[in-house]
C-alpha positions as CSV (number, residue, x, y, z in Angstrom):
1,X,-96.7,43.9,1.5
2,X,-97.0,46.9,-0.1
3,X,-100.3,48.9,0.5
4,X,-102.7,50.5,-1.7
5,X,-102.3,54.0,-2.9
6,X,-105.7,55.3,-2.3
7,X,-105.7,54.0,1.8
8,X,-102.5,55.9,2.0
9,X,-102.7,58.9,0.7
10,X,-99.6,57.4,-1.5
11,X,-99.2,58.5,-5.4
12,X,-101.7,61.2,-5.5
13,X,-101.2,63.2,-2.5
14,X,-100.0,67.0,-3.0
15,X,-97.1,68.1,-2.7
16,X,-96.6,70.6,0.2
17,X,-94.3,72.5,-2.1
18,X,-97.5,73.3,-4.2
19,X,-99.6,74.3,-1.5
20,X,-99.9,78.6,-1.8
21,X,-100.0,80.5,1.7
22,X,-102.9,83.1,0.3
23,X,-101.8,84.8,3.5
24,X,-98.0,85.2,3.0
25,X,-96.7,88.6,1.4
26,X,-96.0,88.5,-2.2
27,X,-92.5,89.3,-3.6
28,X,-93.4,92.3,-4.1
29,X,-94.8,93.1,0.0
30,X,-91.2,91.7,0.6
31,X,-88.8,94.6,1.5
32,X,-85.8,94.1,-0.8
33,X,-82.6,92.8,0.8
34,X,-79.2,93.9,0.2
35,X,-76.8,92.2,-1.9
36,X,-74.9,89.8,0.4
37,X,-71.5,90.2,-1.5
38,X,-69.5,88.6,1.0
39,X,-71.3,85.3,0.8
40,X,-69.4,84.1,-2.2
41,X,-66.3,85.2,-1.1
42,X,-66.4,83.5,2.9
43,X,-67.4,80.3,0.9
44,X,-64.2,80.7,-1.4
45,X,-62.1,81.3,1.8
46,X,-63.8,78.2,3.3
47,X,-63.4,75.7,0.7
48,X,-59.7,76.9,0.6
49,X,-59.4,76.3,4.2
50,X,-60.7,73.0,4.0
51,X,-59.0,72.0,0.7
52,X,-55.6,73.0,2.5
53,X,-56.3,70.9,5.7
54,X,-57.6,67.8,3.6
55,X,-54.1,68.7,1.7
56,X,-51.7,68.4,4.7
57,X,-54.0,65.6,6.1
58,X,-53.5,63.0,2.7
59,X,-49.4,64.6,3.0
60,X,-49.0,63.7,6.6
61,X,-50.7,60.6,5.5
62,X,-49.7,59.4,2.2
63,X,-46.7,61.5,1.6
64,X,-43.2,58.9,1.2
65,X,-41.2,60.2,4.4
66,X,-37.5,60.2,4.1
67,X,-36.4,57.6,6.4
68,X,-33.2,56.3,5.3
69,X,-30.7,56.7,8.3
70,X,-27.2,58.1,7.5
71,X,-24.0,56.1,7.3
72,X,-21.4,58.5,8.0
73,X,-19.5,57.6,5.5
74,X,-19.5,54.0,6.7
75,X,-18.3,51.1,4.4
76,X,-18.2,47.5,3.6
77,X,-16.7,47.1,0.4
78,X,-15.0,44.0,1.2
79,X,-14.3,41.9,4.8
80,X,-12.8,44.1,7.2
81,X,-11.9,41.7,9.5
82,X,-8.8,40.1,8.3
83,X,-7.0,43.9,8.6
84,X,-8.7,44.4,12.2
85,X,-5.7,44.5,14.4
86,X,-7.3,45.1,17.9
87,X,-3.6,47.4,19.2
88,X,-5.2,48.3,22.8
89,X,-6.6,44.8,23.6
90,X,-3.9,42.8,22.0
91,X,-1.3,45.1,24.3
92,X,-3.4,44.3,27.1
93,X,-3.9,40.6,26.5
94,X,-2.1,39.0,23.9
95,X,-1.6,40.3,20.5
96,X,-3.2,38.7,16.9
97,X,-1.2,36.9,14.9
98,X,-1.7,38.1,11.9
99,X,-1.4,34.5,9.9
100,X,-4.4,32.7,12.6
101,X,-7.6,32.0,11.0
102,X,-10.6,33.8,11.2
103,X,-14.0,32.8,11.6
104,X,-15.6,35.5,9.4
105,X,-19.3,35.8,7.6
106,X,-20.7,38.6,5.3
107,X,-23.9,39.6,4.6
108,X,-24.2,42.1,1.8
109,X,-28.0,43.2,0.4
110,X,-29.5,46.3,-0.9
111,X,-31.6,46.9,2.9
112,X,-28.1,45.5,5.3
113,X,-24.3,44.9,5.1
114,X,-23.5,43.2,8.0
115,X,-20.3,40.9,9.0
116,X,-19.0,39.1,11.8
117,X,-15.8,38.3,12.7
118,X,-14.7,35.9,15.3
119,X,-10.7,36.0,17.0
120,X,-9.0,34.1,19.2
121,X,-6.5,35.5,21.6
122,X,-4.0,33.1,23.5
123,X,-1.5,34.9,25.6
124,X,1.7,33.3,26.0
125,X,3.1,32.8,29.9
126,X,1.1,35.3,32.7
127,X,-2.3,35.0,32.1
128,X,-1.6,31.5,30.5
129,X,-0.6,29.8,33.1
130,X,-1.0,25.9,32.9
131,X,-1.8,24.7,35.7
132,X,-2.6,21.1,36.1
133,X,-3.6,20.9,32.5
134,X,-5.7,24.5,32.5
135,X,-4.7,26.8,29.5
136,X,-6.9,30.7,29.6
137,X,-8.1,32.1,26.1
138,X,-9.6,35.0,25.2
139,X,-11.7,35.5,22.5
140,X,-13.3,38.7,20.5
141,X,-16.3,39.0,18.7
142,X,-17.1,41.8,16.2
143,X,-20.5,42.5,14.3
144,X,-20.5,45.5,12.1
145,X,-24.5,45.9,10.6
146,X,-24.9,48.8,8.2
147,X,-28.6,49.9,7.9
148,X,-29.2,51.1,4.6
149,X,-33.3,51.2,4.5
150,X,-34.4,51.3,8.5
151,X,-33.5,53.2,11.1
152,X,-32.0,50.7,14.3
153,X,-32.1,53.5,16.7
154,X,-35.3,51.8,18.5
155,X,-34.3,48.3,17.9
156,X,-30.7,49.4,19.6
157,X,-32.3,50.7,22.7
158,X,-35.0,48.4,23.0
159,X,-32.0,45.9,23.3
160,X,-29.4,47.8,25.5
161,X,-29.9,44.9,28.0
162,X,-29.8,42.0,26.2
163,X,-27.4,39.0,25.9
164,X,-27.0,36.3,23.8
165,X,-29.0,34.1,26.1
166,X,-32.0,36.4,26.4
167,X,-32.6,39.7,28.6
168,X,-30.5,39.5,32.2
169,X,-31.5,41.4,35.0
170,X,-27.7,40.4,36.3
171,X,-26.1,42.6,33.4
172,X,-24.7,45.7,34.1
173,X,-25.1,48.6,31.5
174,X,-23.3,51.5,31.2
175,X,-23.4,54.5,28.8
176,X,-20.4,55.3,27.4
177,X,-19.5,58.8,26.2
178,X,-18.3,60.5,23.2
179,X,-18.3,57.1,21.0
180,X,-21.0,57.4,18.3
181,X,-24.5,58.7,18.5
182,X,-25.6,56.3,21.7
183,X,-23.1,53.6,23.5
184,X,-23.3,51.2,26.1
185,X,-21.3,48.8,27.6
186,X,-22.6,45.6,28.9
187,X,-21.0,43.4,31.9
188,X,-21.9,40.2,32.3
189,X,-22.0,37.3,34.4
190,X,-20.7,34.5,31.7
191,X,-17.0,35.9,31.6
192,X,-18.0,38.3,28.9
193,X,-17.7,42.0,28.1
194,X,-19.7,43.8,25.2
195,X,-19.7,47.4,24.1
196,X,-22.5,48.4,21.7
197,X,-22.3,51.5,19.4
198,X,-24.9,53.3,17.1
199,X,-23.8,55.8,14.9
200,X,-27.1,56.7,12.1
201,X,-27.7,53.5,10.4
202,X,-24.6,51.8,11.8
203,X,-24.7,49.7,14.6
204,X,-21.4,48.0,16.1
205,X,-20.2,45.5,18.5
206,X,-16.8,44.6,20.2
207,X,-17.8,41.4,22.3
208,X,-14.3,40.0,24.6
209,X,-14.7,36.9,26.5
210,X,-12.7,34.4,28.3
211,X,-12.3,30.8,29.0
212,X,-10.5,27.7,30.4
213,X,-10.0,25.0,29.0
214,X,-8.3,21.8,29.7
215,X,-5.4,19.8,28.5
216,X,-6.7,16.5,28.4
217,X,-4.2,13.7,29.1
218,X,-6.7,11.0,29.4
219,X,-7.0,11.8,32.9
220,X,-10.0,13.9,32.6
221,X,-9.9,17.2,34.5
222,X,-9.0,17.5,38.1
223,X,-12.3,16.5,40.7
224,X,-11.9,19.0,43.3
225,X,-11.1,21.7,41.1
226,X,-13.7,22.4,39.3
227,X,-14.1,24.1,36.3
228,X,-10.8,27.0,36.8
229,X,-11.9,30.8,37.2
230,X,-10.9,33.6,34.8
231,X,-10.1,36.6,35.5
232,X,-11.8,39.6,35.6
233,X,-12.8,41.7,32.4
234,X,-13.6,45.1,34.0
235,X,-9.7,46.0,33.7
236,X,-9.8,45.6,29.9
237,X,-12.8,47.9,28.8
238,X,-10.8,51.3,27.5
239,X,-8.6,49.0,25.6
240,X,-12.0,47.7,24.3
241,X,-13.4,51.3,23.6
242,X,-10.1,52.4,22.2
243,X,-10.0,49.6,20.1
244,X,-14.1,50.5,18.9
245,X,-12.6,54.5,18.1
246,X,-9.8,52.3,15.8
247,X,-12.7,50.3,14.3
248,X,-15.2,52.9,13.2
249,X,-12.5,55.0,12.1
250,X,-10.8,52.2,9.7
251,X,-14.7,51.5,8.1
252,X,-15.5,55.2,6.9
253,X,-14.7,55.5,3.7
């Protein structure tokens, strides 16, 4: 409810600008005061101040950040995996014949290359020994991912310990040396070496693995045996790292 003027004081009260001290000097009882000269130009200074810190603040903020990562002079043209000949591992194991398939996908965008590339090893006699109908295999696994747009260095070290099947406290990582910007090597308990490399926005993968598997006759598999073991992988990590130095040097163009 709005109240009436006159009970208020309201509309017609003075102004307490318009009220005279009678007892205040006059302008001219004042004593005169010295030009403050300065005044206009601290005020300059501090609007320049401030206009420079509101300046970096909206660059900091707002300004674009260069953020694409470097390839070193990485490549993928076309599918490198049909000319990947694996020297070190296939002297160690068994080498690829160059007329077997391979299970190969490519991913080409403006933000990510990336390819896959899938080989099966078989040696012949030694380590392929048939035993009662067991035959050993090895397989590799190669994922080349070029980052054109994002840098992977945190997604690559958030995921030094990871698998396939999730994080594994069993895994055993290892940083190796002089390969790339950052490298680790991963040992784990399913028969199955990886070594991991990031170079700028390239991040690469050699992935060795081996397996059993049996002849079937129509007998089924022997009952006491069990599944048969394969043998260890340690032995075959610098041919794997040897193998990664032939890799990254064959995609830099």
């Amino acid at each position: 409810m709005i109240s009436e003027p006159e009970m208020t004081g309201g509309f017609d009260a003075p102004d307490d600008r318009e009220v005279l001290d009678l007892a205040a000097p006059t302008p001219a009882d004042r004593a005169p005061r010295t030009p403050r000269r300065w005044a206009k130009g601290l005020w300059a200074l501090g609007g320049a101040v401030v206009a420079s810190a509101l300046w970096a603040t909206a660059f900091v903020v707002y300004a674009p950040a260069d953020r694409t990562p470097d390839l070193h002079g990485y490549r993928l043209d076309r599918d490198p995996c049909p000319d990947i000949r694996l020297k070190s591992i296939g002297a160690a194991i068994a080498p690829r014949e160059p007329e077997d398939p391979i299970d190969s996908r490519m991913l080409r965008h403006a933000a990510l290359d990336r390819t896959h590339c899938l080989i099966s090893l078989r040696p012949e006699g030694g380590e392929a020994q048939e035993d009662e109908g067991w035959s050993l295999h090895y397989s590799v696994a190669i994922t080349i991912a070029l980052h054109k747009e994002t840098d992977p260095r945190a997604e690559f070290e958030a995921g030094r310990n990871e698998t396939e099947l999730g994080v594994d406290p069993q895994t055993e990582v290892e940083e190796v040396p002089d390969l790339g910007d950052r490298a680790y090597l991963l040992s784990m308990e399913d028969d199955a070496c990886e070594l991991r490399v990031l170079e700028g926005g390239a991040v690469l993968s050699l992935r060795l693995a081996a397996y059993a598997s049996y002849n079937d006759d129509g007998n089924g598999p022997p009952m006491s045996g069990g599944d048969e073991e394969v043998p260890d992988l340690a032995p075959y990590q610098p041919a794997m790292i040897s193998d990664m130095h032939d890799l990254m040097a064959g995609l830099k163009g």
